[in-house]
GUDOTOR-104358 format. One record per residue (C-alpha): residue number from 1; residue in three letters; x, y, z. Coordinates in pm, 1 decimal. Layout:
BEGIN
atom num:NUM&residu:ALA&c1:X&c2:Y&c3:Z
...
***
This chain:
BEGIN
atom num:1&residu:UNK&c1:9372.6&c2:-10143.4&c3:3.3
atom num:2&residu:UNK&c1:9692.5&c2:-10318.3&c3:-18.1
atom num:3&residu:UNK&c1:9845.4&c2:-10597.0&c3:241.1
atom num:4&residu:UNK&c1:10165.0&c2:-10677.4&c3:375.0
atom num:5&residu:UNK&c1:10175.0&c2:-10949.2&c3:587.9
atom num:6&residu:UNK&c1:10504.5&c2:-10941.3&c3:783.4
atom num:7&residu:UNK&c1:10599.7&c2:-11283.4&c3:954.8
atom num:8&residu:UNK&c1:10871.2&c2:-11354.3&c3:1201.8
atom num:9&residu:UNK&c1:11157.7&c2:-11639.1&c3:1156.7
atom num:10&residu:UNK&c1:11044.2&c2:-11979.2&c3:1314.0
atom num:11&residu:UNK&c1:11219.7&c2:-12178.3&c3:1555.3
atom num:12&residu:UNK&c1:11618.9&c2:-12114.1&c3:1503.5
atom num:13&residu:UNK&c1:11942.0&c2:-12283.6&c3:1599.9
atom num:14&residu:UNK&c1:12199.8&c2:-12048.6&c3:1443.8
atom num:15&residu:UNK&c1:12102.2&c2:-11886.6&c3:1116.5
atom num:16&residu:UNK&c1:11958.2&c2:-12209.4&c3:1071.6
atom num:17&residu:UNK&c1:11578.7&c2:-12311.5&c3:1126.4
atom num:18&residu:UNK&c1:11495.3&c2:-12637.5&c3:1337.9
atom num:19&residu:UNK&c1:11269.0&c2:-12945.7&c3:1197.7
atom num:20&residu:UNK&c1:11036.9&c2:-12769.9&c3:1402.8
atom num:21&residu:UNK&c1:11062.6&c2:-12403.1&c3:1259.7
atom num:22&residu:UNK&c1:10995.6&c2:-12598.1&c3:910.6
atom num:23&residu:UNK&c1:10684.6&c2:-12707.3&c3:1093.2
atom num:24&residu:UNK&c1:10636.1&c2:-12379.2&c3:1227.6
atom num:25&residu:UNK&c1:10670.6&c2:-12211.8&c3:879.9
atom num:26&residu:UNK&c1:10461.8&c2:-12416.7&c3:695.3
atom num:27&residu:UNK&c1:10095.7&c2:-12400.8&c3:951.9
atom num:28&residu:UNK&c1:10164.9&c2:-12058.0&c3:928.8
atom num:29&residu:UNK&c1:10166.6&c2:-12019.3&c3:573.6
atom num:30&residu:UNK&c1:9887.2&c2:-12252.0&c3:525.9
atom num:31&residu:UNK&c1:9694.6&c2:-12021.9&c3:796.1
atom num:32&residu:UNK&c1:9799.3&c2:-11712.7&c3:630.7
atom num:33&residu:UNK&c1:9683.6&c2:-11848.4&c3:273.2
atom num:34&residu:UNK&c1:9346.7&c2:-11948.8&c3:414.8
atom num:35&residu:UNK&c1:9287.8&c2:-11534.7&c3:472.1
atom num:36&residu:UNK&c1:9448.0&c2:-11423.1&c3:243.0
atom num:37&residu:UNK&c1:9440.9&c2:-11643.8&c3:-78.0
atom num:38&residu:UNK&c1:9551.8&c2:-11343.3&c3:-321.2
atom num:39&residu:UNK&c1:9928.9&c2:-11357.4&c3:-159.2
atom num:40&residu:UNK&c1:10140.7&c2:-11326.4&c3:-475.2
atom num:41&residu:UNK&c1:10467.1&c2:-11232.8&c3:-364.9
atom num:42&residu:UNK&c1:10706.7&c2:-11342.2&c3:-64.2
atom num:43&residu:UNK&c1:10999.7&c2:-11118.2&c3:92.5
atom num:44&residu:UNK&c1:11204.9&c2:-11192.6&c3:301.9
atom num:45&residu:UNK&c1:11512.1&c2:-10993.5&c3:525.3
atom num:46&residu:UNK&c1:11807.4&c2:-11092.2&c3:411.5
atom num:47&residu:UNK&c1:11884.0&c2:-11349.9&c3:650.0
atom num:48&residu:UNK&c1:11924.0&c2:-11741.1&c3:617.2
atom num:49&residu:UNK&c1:11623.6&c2:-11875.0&c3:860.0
atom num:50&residu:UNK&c1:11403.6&c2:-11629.6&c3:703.6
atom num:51&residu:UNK&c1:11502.7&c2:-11721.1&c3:325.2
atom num:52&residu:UNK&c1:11469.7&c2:-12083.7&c3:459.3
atom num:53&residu:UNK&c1:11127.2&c2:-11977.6&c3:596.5
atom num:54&residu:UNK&c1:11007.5&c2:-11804.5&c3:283.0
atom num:55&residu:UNK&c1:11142.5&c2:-12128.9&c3:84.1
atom num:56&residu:UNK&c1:10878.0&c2:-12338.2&c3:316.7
atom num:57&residu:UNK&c1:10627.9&c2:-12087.0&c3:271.8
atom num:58&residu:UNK&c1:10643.0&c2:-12056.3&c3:-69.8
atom num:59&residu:UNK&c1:10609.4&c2:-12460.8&c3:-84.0
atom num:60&residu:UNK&c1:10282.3&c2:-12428.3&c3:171.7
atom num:61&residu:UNK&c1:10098.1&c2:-12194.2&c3:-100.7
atom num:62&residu:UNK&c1:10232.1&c2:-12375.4&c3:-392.4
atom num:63&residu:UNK&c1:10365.6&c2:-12065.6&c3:-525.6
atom num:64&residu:UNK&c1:10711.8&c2:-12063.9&c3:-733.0
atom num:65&residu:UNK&c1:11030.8&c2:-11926.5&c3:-739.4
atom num:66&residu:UNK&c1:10916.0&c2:-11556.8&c3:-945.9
atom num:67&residu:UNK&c1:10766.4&c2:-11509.2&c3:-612.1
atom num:68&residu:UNK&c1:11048.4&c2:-11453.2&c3:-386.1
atom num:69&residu:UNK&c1:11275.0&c2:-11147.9&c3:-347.0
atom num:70&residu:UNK&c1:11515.0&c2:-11024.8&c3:-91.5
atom num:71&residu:UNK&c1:11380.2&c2:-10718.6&c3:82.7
atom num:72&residu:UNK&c1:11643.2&c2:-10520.3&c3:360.1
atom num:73&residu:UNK&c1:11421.9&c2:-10316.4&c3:474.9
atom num:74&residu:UNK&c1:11257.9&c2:-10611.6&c3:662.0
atom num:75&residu:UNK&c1:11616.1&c2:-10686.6&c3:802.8
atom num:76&residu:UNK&c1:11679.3&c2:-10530.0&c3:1170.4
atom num:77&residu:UNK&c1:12021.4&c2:-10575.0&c3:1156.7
atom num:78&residu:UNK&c1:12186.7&c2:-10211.9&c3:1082.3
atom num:79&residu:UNK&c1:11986.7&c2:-10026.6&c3:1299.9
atom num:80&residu:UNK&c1:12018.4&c2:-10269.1&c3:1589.4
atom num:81&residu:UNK&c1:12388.9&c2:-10218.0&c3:1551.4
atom num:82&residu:UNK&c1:12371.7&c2:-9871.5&c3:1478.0
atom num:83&residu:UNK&c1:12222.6&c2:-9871.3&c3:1819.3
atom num:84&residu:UNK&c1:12392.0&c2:-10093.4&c3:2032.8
atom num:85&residu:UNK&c1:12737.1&c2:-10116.7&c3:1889.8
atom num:86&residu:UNK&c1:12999.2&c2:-10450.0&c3:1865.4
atom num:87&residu:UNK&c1:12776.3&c2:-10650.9&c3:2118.4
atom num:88&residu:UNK&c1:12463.3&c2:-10584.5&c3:1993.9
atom num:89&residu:UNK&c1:12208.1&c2:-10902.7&c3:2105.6
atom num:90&residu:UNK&c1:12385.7&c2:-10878.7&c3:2464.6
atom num:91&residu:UNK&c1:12327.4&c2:-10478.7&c3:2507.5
atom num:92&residu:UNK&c1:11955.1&c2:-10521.8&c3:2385.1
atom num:93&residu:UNK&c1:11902.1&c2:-10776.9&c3:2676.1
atom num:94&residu:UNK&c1:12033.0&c2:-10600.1&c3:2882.0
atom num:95&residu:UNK&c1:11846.9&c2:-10313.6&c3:2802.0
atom num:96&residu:UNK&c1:11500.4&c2:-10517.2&c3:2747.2
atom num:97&residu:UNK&c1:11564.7&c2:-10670.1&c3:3111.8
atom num:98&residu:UNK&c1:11625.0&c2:-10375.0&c3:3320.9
atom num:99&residu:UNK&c1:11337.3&c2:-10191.6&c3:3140.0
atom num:100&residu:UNK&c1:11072.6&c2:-10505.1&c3:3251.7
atom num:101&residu:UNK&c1:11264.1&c2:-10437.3&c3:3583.7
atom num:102&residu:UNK&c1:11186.2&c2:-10036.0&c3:3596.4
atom num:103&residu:UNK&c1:10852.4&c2:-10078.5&c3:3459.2
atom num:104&residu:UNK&c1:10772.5&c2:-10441.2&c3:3708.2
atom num:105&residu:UNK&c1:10666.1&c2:-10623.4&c3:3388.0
atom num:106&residu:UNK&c1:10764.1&c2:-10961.9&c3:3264.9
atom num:107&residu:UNK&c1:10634.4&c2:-10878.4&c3:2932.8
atom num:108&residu:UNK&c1:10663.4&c2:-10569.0&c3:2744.9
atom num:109&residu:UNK&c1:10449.5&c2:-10395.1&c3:2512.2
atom num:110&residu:UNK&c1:10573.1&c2:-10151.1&c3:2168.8
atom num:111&residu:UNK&c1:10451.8&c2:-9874.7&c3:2351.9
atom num:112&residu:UNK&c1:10655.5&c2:-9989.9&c3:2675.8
atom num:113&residu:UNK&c1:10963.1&c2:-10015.8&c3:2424.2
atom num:114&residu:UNK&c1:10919.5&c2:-9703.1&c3:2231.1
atom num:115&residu:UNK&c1:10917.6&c2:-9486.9&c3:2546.1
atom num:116&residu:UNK&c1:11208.3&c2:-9629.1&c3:2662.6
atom num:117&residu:UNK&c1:11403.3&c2:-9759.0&c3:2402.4
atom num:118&residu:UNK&c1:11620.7&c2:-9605.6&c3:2113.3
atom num:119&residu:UNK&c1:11639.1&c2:-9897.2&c3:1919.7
atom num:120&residu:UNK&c1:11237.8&c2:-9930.9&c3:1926.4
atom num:121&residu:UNK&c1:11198.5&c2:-9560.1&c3:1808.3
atom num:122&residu:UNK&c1:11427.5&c2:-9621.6&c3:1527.5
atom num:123&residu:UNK&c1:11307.9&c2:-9919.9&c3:1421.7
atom num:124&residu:UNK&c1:10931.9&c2:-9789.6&c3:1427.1
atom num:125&residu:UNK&c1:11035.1&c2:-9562.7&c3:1167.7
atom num:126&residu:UNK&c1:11218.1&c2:-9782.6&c3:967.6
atom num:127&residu:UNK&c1:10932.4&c2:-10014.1&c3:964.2
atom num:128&residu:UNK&c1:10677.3&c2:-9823.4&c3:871.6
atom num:129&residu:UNK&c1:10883.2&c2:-9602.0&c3:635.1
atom num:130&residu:UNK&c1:10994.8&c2:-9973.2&c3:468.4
atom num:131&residu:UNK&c1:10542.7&c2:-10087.6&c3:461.1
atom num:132&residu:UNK&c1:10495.1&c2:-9752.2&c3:266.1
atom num:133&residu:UNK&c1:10771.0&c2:-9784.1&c3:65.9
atom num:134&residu:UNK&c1:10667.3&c2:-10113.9&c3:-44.0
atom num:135&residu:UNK&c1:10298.0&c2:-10064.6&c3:-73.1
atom num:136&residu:UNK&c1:10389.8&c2:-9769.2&c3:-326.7
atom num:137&residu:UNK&c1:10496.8&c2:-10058.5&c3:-577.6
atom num:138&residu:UNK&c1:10170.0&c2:-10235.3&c3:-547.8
atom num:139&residu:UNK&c1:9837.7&c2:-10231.2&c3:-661.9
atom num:140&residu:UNK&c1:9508.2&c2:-10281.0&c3:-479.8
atom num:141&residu:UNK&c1:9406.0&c2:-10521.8&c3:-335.5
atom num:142&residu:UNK&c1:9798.7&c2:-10682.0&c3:-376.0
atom num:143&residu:UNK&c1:9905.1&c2:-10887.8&c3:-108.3
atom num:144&residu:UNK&c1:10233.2&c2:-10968.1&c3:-11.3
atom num:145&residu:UNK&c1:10399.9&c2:-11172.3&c3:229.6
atom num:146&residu:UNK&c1:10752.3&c2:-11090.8&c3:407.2
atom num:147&residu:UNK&c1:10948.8&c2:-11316.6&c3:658.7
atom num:148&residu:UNK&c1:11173.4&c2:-11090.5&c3:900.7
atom num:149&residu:UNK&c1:11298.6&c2:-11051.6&c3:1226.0
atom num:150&residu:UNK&c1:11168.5&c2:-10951.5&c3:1537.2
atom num:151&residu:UNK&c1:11149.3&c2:-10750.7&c3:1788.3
atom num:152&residu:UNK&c1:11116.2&c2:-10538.6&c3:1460.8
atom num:153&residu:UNK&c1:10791.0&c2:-10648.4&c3:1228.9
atom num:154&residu:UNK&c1:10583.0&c2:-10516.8&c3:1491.3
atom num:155&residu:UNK&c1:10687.6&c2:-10183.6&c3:1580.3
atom num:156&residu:UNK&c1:10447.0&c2:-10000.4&c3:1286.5
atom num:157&residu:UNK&c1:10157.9&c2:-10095.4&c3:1498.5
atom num:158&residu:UNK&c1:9879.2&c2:-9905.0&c3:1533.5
atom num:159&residu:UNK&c1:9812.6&c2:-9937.9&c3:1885.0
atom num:160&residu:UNK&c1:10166.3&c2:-9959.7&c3:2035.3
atom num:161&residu:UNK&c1:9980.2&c2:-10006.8&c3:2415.4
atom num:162&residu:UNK&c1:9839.5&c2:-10343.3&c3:2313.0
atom num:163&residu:UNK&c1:10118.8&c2:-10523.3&c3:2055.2
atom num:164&residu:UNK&c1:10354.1&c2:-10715.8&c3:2226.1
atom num:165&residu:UNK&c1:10688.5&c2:-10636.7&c3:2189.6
atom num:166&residu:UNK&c1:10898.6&c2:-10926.7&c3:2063.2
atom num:167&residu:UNK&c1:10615.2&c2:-11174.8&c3:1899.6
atom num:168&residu:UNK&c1:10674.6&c2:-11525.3&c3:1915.2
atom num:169&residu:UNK&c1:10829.5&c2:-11753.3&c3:1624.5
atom num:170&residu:UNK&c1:10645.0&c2:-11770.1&c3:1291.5
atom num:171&residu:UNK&c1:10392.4&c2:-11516.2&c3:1443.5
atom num:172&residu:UNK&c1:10273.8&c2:-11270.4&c3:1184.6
atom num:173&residu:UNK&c1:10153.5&c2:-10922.9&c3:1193.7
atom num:174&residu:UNK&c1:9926.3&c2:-10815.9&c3:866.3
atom num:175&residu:UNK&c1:9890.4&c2:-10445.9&c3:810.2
atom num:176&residu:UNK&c1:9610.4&c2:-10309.8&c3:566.8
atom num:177&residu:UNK&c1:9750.3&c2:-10004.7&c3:419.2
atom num:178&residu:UNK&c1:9571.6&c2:-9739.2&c3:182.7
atom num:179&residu:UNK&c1:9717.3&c2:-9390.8&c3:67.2
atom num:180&residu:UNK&c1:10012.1&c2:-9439.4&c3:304.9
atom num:181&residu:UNK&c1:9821.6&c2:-9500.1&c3:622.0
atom num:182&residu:UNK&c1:9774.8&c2:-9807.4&c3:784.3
atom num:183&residu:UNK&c1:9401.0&c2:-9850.0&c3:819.1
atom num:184&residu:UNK&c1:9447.4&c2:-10167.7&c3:1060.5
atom num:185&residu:UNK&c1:9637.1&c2:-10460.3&c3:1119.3
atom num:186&residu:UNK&c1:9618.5&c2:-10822.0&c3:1253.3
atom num:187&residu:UNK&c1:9834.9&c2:-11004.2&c3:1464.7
atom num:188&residu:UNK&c1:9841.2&c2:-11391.3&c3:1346.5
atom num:189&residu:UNK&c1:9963.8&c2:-11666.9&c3:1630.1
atom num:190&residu:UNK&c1:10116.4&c2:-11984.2&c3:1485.9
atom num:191&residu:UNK&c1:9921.6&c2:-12276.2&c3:1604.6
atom num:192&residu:UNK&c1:10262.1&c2:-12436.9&c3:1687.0
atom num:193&residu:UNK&c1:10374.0&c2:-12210.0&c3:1912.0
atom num:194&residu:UNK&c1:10731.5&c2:-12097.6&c3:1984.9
atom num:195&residu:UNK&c1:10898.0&c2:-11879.3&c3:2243.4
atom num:196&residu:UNK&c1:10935.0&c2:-11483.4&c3:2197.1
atom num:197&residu:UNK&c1:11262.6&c2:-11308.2&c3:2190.2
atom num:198&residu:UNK&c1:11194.1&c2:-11028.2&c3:2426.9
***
């Protein structure tokens, strides 16, 4: 069985994380090493709060720099534009607002966002396509760690009805993944917790 743990940005101002997102990163890194101590390589999306995160993560397991490598399949960015066009954050707002309105939520869940959103369908299959891709270049019992975005990391879950959609800062989601299936995954919470985006 292999593991990718997929972790989302800390706290944020910008592309920038806060003295508190360090904070953020690091507990959950130190968390995330505790269960799984055989993490050997760190992703992250492309963007520069989560290559800042993965550079305080990477400091939290003591790792070193042949750890880290970029990984755009992690990165939301293309596919939320491809969906939403010029004004992309302001459209998905929009969009996540007035489906919490139709459904009477103030919360929604991945299976809440993949009936009624493009952008979660998509990005479902992106996700998951991106996991299998990247568990094909690993061996067993491999487990590596990738710092993203969200509301994106935790669209390949398993049980859509009961994942939150849009996980709060430095929140992780660890999938377990044999012969391109994911067997199961774990959602993480930070123990400094930050807001979600959704």
């Amino acid at each position: 069985m292999k593991t990718i743990i997929v972790v989302r940005h800390p706290e944020k101002d910008g592309d920038k994380i806060t003295a508190l997102g360090a904070m953020q990163a690091f507990a959950t890194a130190l968390a995330l090493g505790a269960m799984f101590p055989k993490i050997t390589q760190i992703l992250w999306s492309g963007a520069n709060r989560a290559w800042q995160a993965a550079m305080v993560t990477l400091a939290a397991l003591g790792g070193d720099g042949r750890w880290l490598k970029e990984s755009r399949g992690f990165h939301f960015e293309p596919t939320f534009t491809n969906v939403y066009g010029k004004d992309a954050p302001a459209a998905f707002k929009a969009e996540t607002a007035a489906i919490k309105e139709r459904l009477g939520k103030s919360a929604l869940t991945v299976a809440d966002a993949l009936e009624h959103s493009e952008y979660a369908r998509q990005g479902r299959v992106v996700m998951t396509d991106t996991l299998f891709k990247l568990a094909s270049t690993m061996k067993d019992d491999d487990v590596v760690l990738a710092v993203s975005h969200s509301p994106w990391l935790e669209l390949a879950a398993l049980d859509p009805a009961t994942m939150p959609y849009g996980i709060g800062e430095a929140e992780a989601v660890a999938y377990h993944i044999e012969d391109s299936k994911i067997l199961t995954i774990e959602r993480v919470l930070s123990s400094l917790a930050g807001k979600a985006n959704c």
